[in-house]
C-alpha positions as CSV (number, residue, x, y, z in Angstrom):
1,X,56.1,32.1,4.5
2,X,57.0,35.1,2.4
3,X,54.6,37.5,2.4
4,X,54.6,38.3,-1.1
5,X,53.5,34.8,-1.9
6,X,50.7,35.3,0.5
7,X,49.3,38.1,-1.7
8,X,50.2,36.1,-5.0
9,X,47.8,33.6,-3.3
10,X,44.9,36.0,-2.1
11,X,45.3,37.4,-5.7
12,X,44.5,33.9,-7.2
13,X,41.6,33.9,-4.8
14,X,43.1,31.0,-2.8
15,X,41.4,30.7,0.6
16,X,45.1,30.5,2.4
17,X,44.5,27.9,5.9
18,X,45.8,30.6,9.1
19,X,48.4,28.4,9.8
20,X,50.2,29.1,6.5
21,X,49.9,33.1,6.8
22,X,51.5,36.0,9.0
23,X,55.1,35.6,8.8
24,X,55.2,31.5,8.3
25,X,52.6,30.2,11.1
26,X,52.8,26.4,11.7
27,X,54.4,26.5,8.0
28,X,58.0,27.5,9.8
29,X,58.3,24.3,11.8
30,X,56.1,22.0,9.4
31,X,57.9,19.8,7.3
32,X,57.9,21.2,4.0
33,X,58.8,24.7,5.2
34,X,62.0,24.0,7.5
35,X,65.3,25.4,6.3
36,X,66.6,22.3,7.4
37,X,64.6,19.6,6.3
38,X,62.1,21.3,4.1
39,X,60.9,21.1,0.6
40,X,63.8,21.2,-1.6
41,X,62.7,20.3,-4.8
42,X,64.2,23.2,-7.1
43,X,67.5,23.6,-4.8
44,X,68.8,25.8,-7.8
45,X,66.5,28.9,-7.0
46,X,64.9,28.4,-3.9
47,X,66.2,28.4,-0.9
48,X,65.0,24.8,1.2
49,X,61.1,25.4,2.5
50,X,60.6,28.0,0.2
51,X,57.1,28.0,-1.6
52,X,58.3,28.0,-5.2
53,X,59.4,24.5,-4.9
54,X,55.6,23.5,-5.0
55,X,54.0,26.9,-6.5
56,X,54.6,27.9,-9.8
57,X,54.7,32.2,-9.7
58,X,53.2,32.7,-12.8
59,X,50.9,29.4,-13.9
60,X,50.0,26.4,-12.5
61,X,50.1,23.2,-15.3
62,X,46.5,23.5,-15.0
63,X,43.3,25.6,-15.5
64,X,40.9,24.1,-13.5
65,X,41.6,25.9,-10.8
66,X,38.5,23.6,-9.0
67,X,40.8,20.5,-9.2
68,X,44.2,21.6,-9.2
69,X,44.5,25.1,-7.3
70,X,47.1,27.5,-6.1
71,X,49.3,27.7,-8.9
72,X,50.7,24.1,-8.4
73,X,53.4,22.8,-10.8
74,X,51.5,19.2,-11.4
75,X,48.0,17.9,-10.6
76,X,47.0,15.9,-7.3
77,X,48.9,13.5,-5.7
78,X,51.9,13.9,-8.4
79,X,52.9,17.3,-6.4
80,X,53.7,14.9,-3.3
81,X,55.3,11.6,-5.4
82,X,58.0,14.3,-6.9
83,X,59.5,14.2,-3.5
84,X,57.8,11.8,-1.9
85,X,59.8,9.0,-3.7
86,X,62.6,7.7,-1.9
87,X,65.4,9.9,-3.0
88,X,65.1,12.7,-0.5
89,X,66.6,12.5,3.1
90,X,63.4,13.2,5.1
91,X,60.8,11.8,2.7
92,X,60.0,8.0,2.0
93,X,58.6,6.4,-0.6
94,X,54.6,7.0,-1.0
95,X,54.5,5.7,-4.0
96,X,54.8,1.8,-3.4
97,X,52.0,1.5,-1.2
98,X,49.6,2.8,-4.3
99,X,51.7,1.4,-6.8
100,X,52.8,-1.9,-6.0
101,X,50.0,-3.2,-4.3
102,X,46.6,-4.8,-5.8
103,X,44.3,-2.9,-8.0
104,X,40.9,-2.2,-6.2
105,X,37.8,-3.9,-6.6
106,X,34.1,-2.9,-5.7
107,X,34.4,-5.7,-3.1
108,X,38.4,-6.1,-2.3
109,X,39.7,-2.7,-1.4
110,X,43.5,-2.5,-0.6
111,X,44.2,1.5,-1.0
112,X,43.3,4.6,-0.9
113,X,42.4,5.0,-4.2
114,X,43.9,8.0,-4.6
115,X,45.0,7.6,-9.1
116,X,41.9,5.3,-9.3
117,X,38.2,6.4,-10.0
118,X,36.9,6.1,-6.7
119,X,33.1,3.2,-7.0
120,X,33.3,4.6,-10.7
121,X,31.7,7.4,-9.5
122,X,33.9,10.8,-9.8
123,X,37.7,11.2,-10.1
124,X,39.5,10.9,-7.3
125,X,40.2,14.7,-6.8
126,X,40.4,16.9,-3.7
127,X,38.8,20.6,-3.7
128,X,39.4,23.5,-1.8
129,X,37.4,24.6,1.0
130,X,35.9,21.4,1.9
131,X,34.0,21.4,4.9
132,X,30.3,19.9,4.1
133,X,29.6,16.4,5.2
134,X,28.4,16.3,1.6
135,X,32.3,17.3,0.4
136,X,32.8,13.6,0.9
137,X,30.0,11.3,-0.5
138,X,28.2,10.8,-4.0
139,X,29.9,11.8,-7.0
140,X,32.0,14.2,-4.6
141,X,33.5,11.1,-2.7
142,X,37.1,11.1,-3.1
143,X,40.3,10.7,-1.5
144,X,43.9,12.6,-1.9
145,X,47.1,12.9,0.1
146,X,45.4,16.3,0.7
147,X,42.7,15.0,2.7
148,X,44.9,13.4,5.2
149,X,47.9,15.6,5.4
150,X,48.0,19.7,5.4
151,X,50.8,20.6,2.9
152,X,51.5,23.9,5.1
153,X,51.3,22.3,8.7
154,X,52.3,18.5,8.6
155,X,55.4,17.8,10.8
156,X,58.4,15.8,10.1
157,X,58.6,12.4,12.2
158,X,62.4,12.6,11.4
159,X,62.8,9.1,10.2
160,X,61.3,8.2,6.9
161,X,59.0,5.1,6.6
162,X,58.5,4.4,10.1
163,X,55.2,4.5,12.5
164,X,54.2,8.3,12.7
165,X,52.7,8.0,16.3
166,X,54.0,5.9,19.0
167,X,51.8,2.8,19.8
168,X,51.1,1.5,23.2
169,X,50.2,3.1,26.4
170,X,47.1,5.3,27.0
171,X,47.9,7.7,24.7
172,X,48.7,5.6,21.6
173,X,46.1,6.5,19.7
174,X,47.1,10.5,19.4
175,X,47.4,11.5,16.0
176,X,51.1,11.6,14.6
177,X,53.1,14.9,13.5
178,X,52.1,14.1,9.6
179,X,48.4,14.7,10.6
180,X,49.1,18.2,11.9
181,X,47.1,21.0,10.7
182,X,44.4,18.5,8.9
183,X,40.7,19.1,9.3
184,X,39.3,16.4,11.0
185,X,35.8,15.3,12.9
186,X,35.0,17.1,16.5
187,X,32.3,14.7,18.2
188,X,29.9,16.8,19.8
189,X,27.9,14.4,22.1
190,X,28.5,10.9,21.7
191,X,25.0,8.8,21.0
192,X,23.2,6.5,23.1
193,X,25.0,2.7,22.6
194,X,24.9,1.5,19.5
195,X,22.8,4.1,17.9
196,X,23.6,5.2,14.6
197,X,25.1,8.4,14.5
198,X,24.2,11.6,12.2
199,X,26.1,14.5,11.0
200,X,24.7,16.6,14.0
201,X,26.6,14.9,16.1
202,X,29.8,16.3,14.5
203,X,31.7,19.1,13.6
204,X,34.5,19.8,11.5
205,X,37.6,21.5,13.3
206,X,41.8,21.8,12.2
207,X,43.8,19.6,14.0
208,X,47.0,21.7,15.1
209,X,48.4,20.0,18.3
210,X,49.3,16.5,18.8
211,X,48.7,16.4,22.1
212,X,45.4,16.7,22.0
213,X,44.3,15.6,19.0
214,X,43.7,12.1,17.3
215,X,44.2,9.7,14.3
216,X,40.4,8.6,14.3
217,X,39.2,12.2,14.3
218,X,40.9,12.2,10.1
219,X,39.5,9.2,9.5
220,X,35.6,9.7,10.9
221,X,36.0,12.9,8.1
222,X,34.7,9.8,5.3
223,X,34.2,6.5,7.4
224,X,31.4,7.4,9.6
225,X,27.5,9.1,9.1
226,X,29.3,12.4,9.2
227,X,28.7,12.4,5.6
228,X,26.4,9.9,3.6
229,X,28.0,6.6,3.7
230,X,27.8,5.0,0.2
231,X,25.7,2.2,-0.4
232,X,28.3,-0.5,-1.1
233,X,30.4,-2.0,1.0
234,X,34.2,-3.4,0.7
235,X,33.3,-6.6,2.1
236,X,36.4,-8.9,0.4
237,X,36.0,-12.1,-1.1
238,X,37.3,-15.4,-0.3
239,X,38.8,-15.9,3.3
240,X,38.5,-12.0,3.6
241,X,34.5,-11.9,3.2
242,X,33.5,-10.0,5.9
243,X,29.8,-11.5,5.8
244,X,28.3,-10.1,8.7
245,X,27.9,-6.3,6.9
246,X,25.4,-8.2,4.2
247,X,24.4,-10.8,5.0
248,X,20.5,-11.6,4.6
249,X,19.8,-13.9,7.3
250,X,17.4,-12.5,9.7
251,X,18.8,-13.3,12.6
252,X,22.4,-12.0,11.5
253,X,22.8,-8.4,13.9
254,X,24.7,-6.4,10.8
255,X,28.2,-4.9,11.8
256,X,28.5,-1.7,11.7
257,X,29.8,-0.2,8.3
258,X,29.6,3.1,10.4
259,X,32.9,3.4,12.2
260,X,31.5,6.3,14.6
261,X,28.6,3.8,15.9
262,X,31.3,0.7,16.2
263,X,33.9,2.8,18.0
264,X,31.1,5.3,20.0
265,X,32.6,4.9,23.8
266,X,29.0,4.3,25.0
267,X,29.0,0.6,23.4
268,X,29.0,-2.4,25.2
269,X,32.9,-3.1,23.7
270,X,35.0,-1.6,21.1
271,X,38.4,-1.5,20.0
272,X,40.3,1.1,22.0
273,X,40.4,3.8,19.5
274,X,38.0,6.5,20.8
275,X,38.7,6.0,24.7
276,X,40.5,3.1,26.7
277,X,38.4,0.0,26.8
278,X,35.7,-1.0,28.4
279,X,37.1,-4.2,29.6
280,X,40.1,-2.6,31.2
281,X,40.5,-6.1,33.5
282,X,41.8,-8.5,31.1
283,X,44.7,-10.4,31.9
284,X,48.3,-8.4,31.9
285,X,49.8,-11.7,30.0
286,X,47.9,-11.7,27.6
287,X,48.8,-8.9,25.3
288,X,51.8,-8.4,23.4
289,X,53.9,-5.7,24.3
290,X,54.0,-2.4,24.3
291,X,49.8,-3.1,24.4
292,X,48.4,-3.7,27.7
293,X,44.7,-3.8,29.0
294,X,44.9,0.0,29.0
295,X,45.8,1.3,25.5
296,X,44.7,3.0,23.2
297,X,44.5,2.3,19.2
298,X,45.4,4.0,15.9
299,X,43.4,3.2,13.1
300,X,46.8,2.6,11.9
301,X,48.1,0.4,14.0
302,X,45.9,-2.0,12.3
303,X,45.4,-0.3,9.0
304,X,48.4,0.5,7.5
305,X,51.5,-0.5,4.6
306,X,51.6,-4.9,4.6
307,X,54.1,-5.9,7.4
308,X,58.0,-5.8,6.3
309,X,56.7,-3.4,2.9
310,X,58.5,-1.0,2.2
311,X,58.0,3.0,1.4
312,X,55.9,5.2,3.4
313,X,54.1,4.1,7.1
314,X,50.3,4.6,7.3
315,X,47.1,3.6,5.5
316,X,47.9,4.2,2.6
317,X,48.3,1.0,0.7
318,X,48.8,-2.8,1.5
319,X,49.6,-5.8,0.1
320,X,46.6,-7.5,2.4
321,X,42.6,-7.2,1.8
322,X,41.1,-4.2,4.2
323,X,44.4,-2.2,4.0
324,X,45.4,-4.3,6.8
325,X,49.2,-4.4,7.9
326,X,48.7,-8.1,8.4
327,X,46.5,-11.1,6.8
328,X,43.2,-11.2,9.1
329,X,41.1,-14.5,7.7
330,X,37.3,-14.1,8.2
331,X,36.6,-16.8,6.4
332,X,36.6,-20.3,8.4
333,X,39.5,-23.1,6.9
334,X,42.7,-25.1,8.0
335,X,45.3,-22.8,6.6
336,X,47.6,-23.3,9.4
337,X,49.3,-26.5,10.8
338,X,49.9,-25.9,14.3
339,X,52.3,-29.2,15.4
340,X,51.2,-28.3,18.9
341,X,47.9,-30.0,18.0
342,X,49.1,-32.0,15.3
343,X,46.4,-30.8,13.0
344,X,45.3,-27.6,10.6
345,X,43.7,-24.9,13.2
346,X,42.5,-21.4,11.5
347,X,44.7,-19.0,13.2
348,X,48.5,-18.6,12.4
349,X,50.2,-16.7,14.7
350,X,50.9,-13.8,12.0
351,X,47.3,-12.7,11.9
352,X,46.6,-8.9,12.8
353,X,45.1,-10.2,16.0
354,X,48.6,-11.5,17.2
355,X,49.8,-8.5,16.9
356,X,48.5,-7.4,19.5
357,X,46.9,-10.6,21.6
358,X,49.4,-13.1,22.5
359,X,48.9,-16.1,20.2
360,X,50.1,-18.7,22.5
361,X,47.3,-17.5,24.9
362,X,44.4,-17.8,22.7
363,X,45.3,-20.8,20.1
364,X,48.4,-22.6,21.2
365,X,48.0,-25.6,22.7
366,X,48.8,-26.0,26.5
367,X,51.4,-22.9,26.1
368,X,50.0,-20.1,28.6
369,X,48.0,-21.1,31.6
370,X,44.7,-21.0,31.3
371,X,44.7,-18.1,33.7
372,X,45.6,-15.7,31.2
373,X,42.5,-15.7,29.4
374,X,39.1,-14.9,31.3
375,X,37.1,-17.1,28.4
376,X,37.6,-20.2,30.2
377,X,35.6,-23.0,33.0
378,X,38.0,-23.7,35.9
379,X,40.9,-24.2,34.2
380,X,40.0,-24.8,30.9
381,X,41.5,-23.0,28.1
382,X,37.9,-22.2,26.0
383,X,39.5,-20.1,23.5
384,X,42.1,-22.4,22.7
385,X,39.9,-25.2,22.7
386,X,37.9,-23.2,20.2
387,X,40.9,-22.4,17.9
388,X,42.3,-25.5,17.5
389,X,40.4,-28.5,19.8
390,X,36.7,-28.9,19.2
391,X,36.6,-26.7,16.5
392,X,39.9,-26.3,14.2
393,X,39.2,-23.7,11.5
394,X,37.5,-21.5,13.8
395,X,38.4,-17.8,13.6
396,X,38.3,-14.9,15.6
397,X,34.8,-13.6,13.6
398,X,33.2,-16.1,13.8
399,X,32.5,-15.1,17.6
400,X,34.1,-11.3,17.7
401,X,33.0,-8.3,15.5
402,X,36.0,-6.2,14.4
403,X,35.7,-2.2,15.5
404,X,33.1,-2.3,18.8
405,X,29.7,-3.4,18.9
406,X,27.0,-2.9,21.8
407,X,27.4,-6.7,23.6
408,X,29.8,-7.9,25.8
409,X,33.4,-9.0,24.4
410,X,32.6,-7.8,20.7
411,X,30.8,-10.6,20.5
412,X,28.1,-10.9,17.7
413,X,28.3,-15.0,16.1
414,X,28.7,-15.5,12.4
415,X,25.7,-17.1,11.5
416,X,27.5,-18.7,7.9
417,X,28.7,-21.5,10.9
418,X,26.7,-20.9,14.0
419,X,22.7,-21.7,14.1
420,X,21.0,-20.1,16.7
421,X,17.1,-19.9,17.4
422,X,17.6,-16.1,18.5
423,X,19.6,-13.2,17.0
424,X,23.4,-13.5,16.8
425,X,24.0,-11.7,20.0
426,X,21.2,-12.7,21.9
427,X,22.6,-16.3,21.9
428,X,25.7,-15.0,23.9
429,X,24.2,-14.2,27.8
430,X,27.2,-12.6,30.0
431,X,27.6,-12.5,33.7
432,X,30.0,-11.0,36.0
433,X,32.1,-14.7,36.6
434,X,31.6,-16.2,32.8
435,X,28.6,-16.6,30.5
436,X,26.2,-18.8,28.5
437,X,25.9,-19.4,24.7
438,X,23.2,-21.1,23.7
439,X,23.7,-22.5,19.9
440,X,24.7,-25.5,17.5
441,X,28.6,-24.7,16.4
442,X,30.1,-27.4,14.0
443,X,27.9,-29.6,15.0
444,X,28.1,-29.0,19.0
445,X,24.6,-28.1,20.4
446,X,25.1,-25.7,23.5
447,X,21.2,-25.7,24.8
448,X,23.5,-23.8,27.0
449,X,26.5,-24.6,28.0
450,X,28.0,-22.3,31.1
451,X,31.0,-21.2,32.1
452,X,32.1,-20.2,35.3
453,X,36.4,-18.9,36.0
């Protein structure tokens, strides 16, 4: 970085991150300031990666120097679309997952909404110096490419558009080279199981090395009790209705909005963001590769650009409800005709779940022995019995919450089709060779019914 733009900056009273001062930093080898894939946006009269391609020297287009600082030549999220835009070598398109996907609702939420008003509450504008959990909620919530992605420390993946960490394995869910340099969530003691968390429990820290650092850590920063959740929830509509975060029937245990309490390592089960699983001995045959019983997740290996979409990888915008890469149907129906059964079942083998759980193992009928799933009495299939036998329709929430929860096997019953006479995990008792559920599904009473591998 040249060091008179780094007094130009101190002038302007911007509050430069280290990695951007003395003689280039993490800058040097960040993907904006290479010399030979850098920033290149004014090739006339900069060299590439120099700093006037995004700084104007003697104004910025705008005053506010609250929303749009540091002498920028455009506001927000149109400094990164003037490259970011599918005409440059090392830069795909970020626009289309904003711009050609479905407008957000207050319940169906498909982007980060960072050109929309954000719950109608503030515009969607990023401000220097955030570090306050309360930088992120009320009429300060807010999302922009800033939040995500350090300008001056955000590495080049080398190939535009494709996955910007590598998924699978035990290390799959470090963060990728585009998060470099971010600021993202430290957790300093992880709470008791499923105990909601605070903004003690955190800190705030930059994310400079890869290695040790990971995806969930950015997204905590606005999707956990690090700052003041808001009061609504994106819960979908239709077949995407995730009921269980409002429902009002008593015995319904609520999912947690609060990713840091659904993905908190203590829990019963979870999703293997945070740390590998706890249920490390499933069956090997049952996953889809690269996933095994021992990875670990990205958010955005399930959150990310519709499958097959094209512009930029990540979560910034889908096609599918829940910024999901894939359709995931909450909602109970016969959407699917699987000829294996000769009927309708609920779960088509392009669901997020398949992505990563092998289809044949969990719905098809008579396709993978029974063996490969531990949800089964002798050698009976139970989940595919589930899926497409006794109950077609079924899905996987009406039995599994999504992130973690604190029971065995994520399991927390959606009580829109299952009646129970307890709480919604209360009804589910495990042991160490099966379990019990005790409940009326579709018309079966189970006053229990046991099963024992």
């Amino acid at each position: 970085m040249n060091s008179g733009c780094v007094g130009v900056a101190l002038l302007l009273g911007a509050a430069l991150p280290s990695q951007a001062q003395g003689g280039g930093g993490l800058f040097g080898t960040s993907g904006h300031g290479s010399t030979q894939t850098g920033v290149n946006r004014m090739s006339a009269l900069y060299g590439r990666g120099e700093c006037g391609h995004c700084h104007e020297q003697h104004a910025g287009q705008d005053a506010d120097t609250t929303l749009y600082p540091y002498a920028l030549f455009g506001s927000e999220e149109n400094v990164c679309w003037a490259c970011h835009n599918g005409s440059t070598t090392y830069a795909a398109d970020a626009r289309l997952p904003f711009s050609s996907t479905p407008v957000n609702t207050t319940t169906d939420y498909y982007k980060h909404p960072v050109s929309q008003l954000f719950s109608g509450t503030t515009p969607s504008a990023h401000r220097a110096g955030e570090s306050a959990p309360t930088s992120f909620s009320g009429g300060k919530r807010h999302v922009e490419c800033t939040d995500c992605h350090d300008p001056h420390a955000s590495a080049n993946t080398g190939t535009p558009g494709v996955s910007v960490h590598q998924p699978g394995g035990t290390t799959g869910n470090r963060m990728g080279p585009a998060l470099r340099g971010t600021m993202g969530i430290k957790v300093t003691a992880w709470q008791s199981a499923g105990s909601p968390f605070s903004s003690a429990a955190y800190s705030l820290v930059r994310l400079t090395d890869p290695t040790t650092s990971y995806e969930w850590q950015v997204c905590f920063k606005c999707h956990s009790s690090f700052t003041t959740l808001p009061t609504f929830a994106a819960v979908g509509s239709g077949n995407y209705l995730a009921n269980k975060l409002t429902s009002t029937n008593a015995r319904q245990i609520k999912e947690y909005q609060d990713v840091g309490q659904a993905l908190n390592p203590n829990n019963l089960s979870y999703h293997p963001v945070t740390a590998q699983g706890q249920n490390t001995a499933m069956i090997a045959g049952s996953f889809v590769s690269p996933w095994s019983r021992t990875s670990t997740l990205c958010c955005s290996d399930c959150h990310t650009k519709g499958v097959g979409s094209a512009g930029a990888a990540g979560p910034h915008g889908s096609s599918y409800m829940h910024l999901l890469e894939r359709p995931y149907y909450l909602r109970e129906n016969t959407h699917y005709r699987d000829n294996s059964w000769g009927r309708n079942i609920g779960q088509d083998p392009n669901e997020l779940c398949f992505k990563c759980h092998r289809w044949q193992t969990y719905v098809q009928k008579q396709s993978d022995p029974s063996t490969n799933t531990w949800f089964r009495k002798g050698t009976d299939n139970l989940h595919t019995k589930h899926m497409g036998d006794d109950a077609p329709g079924t899905t996987c929430y009406t039995c599994h919450d999504i992130h973690g929860t604190n029971k065995q096997h994520l399991i927390n019953f959606n009580l829109d089709y299952v009646t129970v006479t307890v709480n919604s995990q209360a009804a589910y008792t495990h042991n160490s060779n099966g379990g019990s559920c005790s409940l009326t599904c579709h018309g079966k009473q189970h006053n229990p019914i046991a099963y024992t591998r």
